[in-house]
DSSP file (Angstrom, degrees, kcal/mol; ACC not computed):
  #  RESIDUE AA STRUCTURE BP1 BP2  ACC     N-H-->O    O-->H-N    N-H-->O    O-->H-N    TCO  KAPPA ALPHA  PHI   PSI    X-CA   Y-CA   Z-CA
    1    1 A X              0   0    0      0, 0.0     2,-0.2     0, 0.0    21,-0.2   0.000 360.0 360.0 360.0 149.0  -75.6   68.0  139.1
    2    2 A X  E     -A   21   0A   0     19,-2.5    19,-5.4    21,-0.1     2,-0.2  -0.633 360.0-141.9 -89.2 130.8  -75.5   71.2  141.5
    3    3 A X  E     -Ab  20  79A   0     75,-1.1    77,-1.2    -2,-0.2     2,-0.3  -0.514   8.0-156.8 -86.5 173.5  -78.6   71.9  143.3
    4    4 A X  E     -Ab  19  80A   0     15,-1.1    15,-1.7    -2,-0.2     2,-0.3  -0.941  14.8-169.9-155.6 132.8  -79.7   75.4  143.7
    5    5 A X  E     - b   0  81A   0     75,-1.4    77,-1.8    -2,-0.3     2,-0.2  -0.920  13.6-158.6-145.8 110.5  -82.1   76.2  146.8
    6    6 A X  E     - b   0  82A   0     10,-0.6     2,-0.2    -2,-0.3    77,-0.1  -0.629  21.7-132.7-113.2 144.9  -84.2   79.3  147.9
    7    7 A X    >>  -     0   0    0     75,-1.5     4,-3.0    -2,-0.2     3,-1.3  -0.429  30.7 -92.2 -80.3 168.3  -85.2   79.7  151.7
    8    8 A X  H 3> S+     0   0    0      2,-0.2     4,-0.6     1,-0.2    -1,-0.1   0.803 117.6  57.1  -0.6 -76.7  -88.9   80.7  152.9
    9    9 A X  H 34 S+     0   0    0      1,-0.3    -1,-0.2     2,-0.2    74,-0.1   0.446 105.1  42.9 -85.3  10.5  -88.5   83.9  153.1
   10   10 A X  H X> S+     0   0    0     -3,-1.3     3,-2.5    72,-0.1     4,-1.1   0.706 110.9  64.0-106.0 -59.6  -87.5   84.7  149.7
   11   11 A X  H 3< S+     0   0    0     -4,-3.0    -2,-0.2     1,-0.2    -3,-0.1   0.528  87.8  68.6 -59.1   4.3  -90.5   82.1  148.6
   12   12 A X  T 3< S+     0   0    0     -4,-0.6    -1,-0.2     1,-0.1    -3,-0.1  -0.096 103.5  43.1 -80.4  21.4  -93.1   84.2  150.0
   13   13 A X  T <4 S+     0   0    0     -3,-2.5     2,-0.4     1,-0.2    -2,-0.2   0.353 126.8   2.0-115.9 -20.7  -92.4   86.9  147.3
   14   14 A X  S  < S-     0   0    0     -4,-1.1     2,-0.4    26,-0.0    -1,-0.2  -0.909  77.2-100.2-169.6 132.5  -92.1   85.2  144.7
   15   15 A X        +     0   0    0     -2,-0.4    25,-0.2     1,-0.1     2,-0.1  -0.207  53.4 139.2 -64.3 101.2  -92.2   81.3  143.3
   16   16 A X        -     0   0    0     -2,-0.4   -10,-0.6    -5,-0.1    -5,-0.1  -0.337  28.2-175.2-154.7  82.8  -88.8   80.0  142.9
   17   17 A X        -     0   0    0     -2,-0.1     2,-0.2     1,-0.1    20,-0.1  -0.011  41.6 -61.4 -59.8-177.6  -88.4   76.3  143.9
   18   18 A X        -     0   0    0    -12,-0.1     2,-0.3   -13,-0.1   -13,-0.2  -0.512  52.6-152.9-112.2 147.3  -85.8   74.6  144.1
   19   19 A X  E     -A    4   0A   0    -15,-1.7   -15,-1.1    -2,-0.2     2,-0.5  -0.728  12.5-165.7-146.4 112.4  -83.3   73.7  141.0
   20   20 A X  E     +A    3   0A   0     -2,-0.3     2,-0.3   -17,-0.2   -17,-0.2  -0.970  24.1 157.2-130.3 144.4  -80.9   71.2  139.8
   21   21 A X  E     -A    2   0A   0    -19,-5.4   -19,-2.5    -2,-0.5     8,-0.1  -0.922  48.0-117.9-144.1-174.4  -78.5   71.8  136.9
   22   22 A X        +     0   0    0     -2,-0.3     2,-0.1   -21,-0.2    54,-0.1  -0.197  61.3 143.9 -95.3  41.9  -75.1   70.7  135.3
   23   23 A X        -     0   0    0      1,-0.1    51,-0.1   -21,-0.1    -2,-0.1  -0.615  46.2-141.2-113.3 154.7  -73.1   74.2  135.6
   24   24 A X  S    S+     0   0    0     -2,-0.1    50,-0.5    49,-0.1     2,-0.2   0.316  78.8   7.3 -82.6  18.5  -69.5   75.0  136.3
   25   25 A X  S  > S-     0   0    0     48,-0.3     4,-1.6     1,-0.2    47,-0.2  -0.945  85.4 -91.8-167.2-179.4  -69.6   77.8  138.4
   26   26 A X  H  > S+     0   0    0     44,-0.8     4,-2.6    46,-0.3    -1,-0.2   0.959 120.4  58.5 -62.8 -72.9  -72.4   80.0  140.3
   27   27 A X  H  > S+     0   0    0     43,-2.2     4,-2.2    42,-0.3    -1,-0.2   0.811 106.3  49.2  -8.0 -72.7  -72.9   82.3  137.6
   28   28 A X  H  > S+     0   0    0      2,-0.2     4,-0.6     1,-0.2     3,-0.3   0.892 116.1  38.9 -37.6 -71.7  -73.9   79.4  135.2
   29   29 A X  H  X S+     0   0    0     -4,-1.6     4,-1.3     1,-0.2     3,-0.3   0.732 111.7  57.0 -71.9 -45.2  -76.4   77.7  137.4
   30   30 A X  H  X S+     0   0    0     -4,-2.6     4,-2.1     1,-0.2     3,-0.3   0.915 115.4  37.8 -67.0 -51.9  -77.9   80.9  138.7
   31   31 A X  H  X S+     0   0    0     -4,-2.2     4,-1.2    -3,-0.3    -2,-0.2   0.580 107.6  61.7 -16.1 -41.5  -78.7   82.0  134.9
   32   32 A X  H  X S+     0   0    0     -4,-0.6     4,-0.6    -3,-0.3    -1,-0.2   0.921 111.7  41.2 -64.3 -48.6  -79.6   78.5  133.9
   33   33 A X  H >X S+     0   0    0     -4,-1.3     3,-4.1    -3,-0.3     4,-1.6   0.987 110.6  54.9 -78.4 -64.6  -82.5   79.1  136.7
   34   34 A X  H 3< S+     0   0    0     -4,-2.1     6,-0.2     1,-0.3    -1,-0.2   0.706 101.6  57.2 -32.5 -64.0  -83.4   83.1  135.7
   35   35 A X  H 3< S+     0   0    0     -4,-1.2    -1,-0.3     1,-0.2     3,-0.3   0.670 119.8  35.6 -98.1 -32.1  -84.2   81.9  131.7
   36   36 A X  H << S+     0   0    0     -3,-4.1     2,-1.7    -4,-0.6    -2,-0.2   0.777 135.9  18.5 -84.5 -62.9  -87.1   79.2  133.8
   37   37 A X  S  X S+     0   0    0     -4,-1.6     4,-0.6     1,-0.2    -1,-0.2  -0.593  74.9 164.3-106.3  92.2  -88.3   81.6  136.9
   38   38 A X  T >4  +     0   0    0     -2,-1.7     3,-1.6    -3,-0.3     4,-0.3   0.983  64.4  74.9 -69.7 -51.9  -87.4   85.0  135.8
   39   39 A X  T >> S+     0   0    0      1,-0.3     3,-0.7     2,-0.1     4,-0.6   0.870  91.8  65.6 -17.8 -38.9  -89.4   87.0  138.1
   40   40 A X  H >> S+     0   0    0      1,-0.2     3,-1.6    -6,-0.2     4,-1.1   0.908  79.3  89.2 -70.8 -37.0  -86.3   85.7  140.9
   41   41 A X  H <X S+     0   0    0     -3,-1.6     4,-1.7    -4,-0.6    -1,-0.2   0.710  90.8  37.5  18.9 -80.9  -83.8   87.7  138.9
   42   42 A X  H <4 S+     0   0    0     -3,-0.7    -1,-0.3    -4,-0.3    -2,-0.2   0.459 103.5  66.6 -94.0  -4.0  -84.4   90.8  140.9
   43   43 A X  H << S+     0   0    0     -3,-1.6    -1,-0.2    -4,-0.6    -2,-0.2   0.974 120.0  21.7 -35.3 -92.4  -84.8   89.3  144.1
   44   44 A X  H  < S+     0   0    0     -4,-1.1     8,-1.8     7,-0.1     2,-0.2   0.659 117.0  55.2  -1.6 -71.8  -81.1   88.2  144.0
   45   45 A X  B  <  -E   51   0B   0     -4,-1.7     6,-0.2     6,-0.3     7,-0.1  -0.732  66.1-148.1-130.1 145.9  -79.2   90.5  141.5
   46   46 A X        -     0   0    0      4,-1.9    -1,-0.3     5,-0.5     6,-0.1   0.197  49.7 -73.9 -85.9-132.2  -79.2   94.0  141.8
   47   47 A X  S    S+     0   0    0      1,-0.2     5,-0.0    -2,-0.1    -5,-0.0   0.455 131.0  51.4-103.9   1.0  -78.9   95.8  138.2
   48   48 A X  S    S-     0   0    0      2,-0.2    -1,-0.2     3,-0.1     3,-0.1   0.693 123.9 -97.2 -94.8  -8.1  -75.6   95.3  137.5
   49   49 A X  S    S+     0   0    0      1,-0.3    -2,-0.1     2,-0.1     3,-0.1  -0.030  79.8 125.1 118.9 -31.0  -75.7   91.4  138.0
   50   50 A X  S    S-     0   0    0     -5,-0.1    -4,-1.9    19,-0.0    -1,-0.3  -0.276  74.5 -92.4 -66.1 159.2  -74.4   91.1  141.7
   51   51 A X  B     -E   45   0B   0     16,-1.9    -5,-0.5    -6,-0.2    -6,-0.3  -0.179  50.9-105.1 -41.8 157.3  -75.7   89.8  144.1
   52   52 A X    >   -     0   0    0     -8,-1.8     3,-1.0    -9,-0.1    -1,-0.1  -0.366  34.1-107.2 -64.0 167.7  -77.9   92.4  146.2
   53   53 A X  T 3  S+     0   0    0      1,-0.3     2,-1.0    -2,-0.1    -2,-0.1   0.974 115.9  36.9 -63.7 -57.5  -76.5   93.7  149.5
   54   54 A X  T 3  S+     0   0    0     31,-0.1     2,-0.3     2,-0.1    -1,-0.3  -0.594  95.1  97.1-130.2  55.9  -78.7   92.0  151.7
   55   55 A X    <   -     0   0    0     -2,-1.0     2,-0.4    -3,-1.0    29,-0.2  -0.936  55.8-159.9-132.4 158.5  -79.0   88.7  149.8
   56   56 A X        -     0   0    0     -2,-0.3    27,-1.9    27,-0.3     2,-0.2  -0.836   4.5-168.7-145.2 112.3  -76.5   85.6  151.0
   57   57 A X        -     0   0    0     -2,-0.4     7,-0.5    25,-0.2     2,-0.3  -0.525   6.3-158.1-107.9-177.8  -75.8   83.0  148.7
   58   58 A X        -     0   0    0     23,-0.4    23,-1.0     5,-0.2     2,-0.7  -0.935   1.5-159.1-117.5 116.1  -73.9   79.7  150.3
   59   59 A X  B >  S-DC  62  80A   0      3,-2.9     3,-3.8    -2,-0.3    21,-0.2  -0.940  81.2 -29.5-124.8 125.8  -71.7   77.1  148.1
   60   60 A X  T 3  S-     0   0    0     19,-1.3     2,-0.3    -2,-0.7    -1,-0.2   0.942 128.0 -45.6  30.9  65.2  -71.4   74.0  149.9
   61   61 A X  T 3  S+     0   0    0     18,-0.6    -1,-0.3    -3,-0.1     2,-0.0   0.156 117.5 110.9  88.0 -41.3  -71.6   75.7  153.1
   62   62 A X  B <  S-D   59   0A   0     -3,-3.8    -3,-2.9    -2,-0.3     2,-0.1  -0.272  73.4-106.8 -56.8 132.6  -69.2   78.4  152.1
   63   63 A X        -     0   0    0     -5,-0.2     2,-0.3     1,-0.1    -5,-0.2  -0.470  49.8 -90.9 -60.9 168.7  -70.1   82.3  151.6
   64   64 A X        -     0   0    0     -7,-0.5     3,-0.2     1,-0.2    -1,-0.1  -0.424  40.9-164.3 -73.3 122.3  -70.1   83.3  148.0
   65   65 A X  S    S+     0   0    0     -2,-0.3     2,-0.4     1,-0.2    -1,-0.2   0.887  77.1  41.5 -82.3 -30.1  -66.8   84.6  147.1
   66   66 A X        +     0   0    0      1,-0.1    -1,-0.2     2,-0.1    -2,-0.0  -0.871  63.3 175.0-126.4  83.9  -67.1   86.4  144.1
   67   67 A X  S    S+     0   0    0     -2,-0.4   -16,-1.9    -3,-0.2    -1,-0.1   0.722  72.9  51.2 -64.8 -26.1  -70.5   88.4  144.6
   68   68 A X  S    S+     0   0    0    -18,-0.2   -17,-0.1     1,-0.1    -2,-0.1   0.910 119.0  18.7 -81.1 -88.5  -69.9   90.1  141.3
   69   69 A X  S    S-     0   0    0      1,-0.2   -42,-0.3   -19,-0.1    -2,-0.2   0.421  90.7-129.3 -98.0  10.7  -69.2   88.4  138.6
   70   70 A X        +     0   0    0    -44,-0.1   -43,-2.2   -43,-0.1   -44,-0.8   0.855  54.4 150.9  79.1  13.3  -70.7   85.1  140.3
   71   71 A X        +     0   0    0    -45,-0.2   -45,-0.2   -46,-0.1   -43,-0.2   0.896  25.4 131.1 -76.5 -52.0  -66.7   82.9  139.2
   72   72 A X        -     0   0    0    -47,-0.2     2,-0.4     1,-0.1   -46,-0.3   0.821  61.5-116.8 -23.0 129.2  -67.1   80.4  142.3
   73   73 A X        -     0   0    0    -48,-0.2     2,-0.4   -47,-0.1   -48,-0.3  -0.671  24.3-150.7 -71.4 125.7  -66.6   76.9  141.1
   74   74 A X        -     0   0    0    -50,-0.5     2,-0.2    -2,-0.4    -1,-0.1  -0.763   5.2-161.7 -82.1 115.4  -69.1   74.2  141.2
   75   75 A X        -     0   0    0     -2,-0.4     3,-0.4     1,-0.1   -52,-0.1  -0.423  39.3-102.6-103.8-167.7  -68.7   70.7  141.5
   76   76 A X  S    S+     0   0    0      1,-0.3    -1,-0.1    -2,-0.2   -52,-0.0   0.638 121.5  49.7 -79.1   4.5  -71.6   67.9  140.5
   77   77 A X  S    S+     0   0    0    -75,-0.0    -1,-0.3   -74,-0.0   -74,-0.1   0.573  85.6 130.4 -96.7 -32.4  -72.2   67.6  144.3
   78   78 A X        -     0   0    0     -3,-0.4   -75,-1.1     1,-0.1     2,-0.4  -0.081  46.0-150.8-126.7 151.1  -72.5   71.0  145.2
   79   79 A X  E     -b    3   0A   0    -77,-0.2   -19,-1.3   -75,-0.0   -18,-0.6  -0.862  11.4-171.5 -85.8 104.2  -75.0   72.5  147.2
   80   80 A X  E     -bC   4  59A   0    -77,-1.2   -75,-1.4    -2,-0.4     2,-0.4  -0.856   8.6-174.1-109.8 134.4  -76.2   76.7  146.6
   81   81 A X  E     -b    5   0A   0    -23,-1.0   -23,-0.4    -2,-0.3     2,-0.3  -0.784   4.1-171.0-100.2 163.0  -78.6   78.5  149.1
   82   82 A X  E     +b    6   0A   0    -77,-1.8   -75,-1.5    -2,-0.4     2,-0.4  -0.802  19.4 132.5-146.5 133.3  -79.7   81.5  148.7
   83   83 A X        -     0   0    0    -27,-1.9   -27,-0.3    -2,-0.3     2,-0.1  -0.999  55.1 -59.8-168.6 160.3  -81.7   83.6  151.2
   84   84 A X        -     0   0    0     -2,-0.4   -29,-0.2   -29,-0.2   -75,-0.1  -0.077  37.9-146.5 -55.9 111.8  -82.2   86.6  152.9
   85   85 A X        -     0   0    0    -31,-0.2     2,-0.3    -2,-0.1   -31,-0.1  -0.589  22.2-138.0 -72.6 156.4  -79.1   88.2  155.2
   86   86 A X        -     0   0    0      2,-0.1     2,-0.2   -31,-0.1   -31,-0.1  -0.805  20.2-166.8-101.3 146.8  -80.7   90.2  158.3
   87   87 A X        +     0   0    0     -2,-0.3     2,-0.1   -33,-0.1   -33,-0.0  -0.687  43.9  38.3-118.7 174.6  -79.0   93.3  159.1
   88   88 A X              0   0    0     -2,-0.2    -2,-0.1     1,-0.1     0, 0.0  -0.202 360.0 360.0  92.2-164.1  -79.3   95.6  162.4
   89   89 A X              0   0    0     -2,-0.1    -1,-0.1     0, 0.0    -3,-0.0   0.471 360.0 360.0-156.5 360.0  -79.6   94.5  166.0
């Protein structure tokens, strides 16, 4: 089953521990999680569903390819972060 894993600094807004489900793709698993800890929703996803600007998910290491509509494939090993990009310099 795919874990799903929020850093620090996203858990010091808001509760949203860490996750395992069966889903095939990002989308899935990230949904699966919303419907327990909604409050993390809007951390994440802006208002259309994408990802927010200055959010960074990771699949197995990998950035998220498909920020929109979430398609990236999941296998029963795989690992998602998610945590806060820094911008600026």
């Amino acid at each position: 089953m795919a874990q799903l894993h929020f850093t620090q600094n996203l858990r010091r807004h808001t509760p949203c521990p860490s996750y395992i489900g069966d889903a095939p793709t990002v989308a899935v698993l990230l949904n699966d999680y919303f419907d327990k800890y909604a409050g993390v929703r809007s951390y994440v996803l802006d208002d259309q569903g994408q990802v927010r600007h200055h959010v960074k998910v990771l699949v197995d290491g990998v950035n998220l390819r498909d920020r929109a509509a979430l398609s990236d494939a999941l296998t029963p090993d795989s690992e998602v972060y998610v945590f806060q990009a820094l911008s600026g310099g």
